[in-house]
C-alpha positions, 0 to 999 in steps of 0.5 A: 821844783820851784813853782814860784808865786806869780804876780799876774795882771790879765787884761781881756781886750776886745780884737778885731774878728774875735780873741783875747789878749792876756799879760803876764809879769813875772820877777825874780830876785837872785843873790849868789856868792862863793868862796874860794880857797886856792893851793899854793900852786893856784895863779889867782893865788899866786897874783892876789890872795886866798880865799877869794870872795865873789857875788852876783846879784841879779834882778830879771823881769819877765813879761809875756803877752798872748793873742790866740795863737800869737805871743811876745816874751820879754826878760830884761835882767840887771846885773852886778858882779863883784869879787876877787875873780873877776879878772881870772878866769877859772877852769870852765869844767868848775864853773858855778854861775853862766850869767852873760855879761855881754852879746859880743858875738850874738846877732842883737846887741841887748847887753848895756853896760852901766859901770865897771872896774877892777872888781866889780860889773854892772850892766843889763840885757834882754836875755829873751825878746822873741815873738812865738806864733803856735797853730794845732800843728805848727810853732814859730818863734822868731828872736831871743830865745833858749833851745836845749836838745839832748838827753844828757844829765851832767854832760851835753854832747847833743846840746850846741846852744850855751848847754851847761858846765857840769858843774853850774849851779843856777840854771832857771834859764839858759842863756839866749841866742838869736835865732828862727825855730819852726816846729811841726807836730805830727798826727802820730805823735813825732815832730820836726824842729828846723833851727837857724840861730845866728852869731858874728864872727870874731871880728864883730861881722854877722855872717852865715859862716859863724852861724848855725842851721840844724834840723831835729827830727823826735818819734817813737819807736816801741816803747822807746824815743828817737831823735836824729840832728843834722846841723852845720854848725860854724864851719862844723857837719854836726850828725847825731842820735839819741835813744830814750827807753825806760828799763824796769822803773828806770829810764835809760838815755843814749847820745851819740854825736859824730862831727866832721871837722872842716879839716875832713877828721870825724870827732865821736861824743857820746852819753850814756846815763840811768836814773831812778827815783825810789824811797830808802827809809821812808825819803823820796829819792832819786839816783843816777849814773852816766858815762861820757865820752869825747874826742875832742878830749886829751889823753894828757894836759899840756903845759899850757891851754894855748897847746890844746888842739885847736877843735877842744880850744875853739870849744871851750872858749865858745862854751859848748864843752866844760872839760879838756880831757876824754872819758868822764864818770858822774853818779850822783842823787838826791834826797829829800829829807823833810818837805822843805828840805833835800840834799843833792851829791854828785861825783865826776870822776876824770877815767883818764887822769884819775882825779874827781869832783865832789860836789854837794848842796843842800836845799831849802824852800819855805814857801813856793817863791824862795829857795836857799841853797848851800853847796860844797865844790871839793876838787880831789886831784894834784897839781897838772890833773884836771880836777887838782889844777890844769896847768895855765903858765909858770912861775918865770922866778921859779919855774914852778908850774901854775895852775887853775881850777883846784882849791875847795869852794862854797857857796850860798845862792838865795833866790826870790820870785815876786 
């Protein structure tokens, strides 16, 4: 893990009755650009040209203050992205970069938009603005921040706040919601989280209806961890479990979610993963494996996404689920080759329709503060499967059949903390 050098100024200030006060800025510097080289069924290529280049630079300051139990975190990002793609959306279960670009449907308008055009975007937010008030046993934070539940490795069935595609490659920090989060810790070691994270509707409107209200409850029992979610989620019942128990030198992860649709039908997801760290050849190592299921998922792509059942469509488009279809395979692992150097690998492979990611990346960190990652996005798969290319039109001259998401990809991300 990067464990960057921070540049800290602390000022000790006098409070009424009695407590310090500390500040602390923070900085970051990330570069990340791709390269994309598209079949001959591709509609980007078919409308624009192959291969495609794309860049996001991104300058994220990050500023917190503490007064005893009270603290207020601040992170205001400027961005610029650039490209050949920016007017194509791509296949989510292949997305690389999740950076926000605007707050359309979050309850705080903080994204400023600075200039923009075909191919190119500049704006900047404020991705948290949260005050956090912590007690022995009792936490509140109240504003813009990032919750993550779940035990998923590469998929997220548990986690319904912004959870990462399978495949994103930045993930130092989560995208933000809006949101009150109450935690209470236990004298035996279980805690509570109740959660309301607030969201506008379609139409731009603040509404109890597009929010959410969910409560997580974590213990333990023998030697394993327990936690049970009840949530309402938009119009959604949300009901979930998950299990963690070490096995040997490995430890063992289980989610399973059941959601009630507004309709009255109940959709079943589920993970279940392994992972292990170990040495082979004298190199730190570590492996996984994890399996998922998911209702929401089809048994065979339509000719168009605007044919997806409309649950699976809702999900996608509000980026809580990254693939279309129901039963998923990843394994995967990393090595550290030398102290400055590690490679990491992982395979999806699609149970349904048989075809298969390959995703590989190479790490490179000098020091504490920089980190230099190169990676490889391989689709293994044919036209009108998942991983070679999800059907999205046709071609109205010649009635072939258009596609998104195949093609080789690569990428450079470089990243600097002040």
């Amino acid at each position: 893990m990067l464990c960057p050098i921070r540049i800290r100024w602390f000022c000790w200030l006098a409070l009424t009755g009695a407590g310090t006060a500390a500040a602390e800025f923070d900085a970051r510097i990330k570069w990340f650009g791709t390269a994309s080289a598209f079949p001959e069924h591709d509609i980007q290529r078919q409308l624009d040209a192959t291969p495609a280049y794309d860049h996001n630079v991104d300058l994220r300051l990050m500023f917190k203050r503490a007064w005893s139990g009270l603290s207020v975190q601040i992170e205001h990002s400027t961005t610029y992205v650039a490209g050949d793609s920016l007017a194509f959306s791509s296949a989510p279960g292949t997305t690389l970069d999740q950076a926000p670009t605007d707050d359309d449907r979050r309850v705080m308008d903080l994204t400023w938009n600075i200039d923009s055009g075909d191919r190119h975007q500049a704006l900047h937010r404020l991705d948290r603005m949260a005050v956090k008030y912590r007690t022995p046993n009792w936490g509140f934070t109240l504003g813009r921040e990032a919750v993550t539940w779940g035990s998923g490795l590469v998929f997220q069935p548990m986690d319904l706040f912004n959870p990462f595609a399978p495949t994103t490659v930045d993930r130092d920090y989560k995208a933000g919601d809006d949101l009150f989060l109450a935690e209470r810790l236990f004298s035996d070691g279980s805690d509570l989280q109740l959660l309301l994270v607030g969201r506008r509707d379609a139409d731009g409107d603040f509404t109890g209806q597009a929010g959410s209200a969910a409560a997580k409850w974590r213990s333990f029992v023998g030697g394993a961890e327990l936690e049970l979610l009840a949530a309402r989620h938009i119009a959604d019942q949300v009901y979930g479990a998950a299990v963690r128990w070490p096995l040997g030198g490995a430890m063992v992860r289980s989610d399973l979610v059941a959601t009630r649709l507004r309709e009255g039908d109940w959709e079943l997801s589920m993970v279940v993963n392994i992972d292990y760290s170990l040495a082979l050849a004298g190199h730190t190592s570590y492996l996984f494996a994890e399996y998922f299921h998911s209702d929401f998922g089809v048994h065979k792509l339509p000719d168009t996404p605007a044919e997806l059942p409309a649950p699976l469509r809702q999900r996608l488009e509000r980026g809580e689920l990254f693939n279309l279809m129901r039963d998923y395979l990843a394994v995967g692992g990393t090595i550290e080759w030398h102290p400055l150097w590690s490679q990491s690998l992982t395979v999806i492979a699609n149970l349904t329709d048989g075809s298969s990611l390959v995703q590989s990346q190479l790490t490179y960190e000098p020091g504490d503060h920089q980190r230099l990652e190169f990676g490889a996005v391989l689709p293994l798969g044919s036209r009108g499967q998942e991983f070679g290319g999800i059907p999205v039109a046709q071609d109205a001259l010649t009635g072939a059949v258009l596609t998104t998401g195949g093609g080789l990809r690569g990428y450079l991300r470089w990243v600097y903390y002040l």
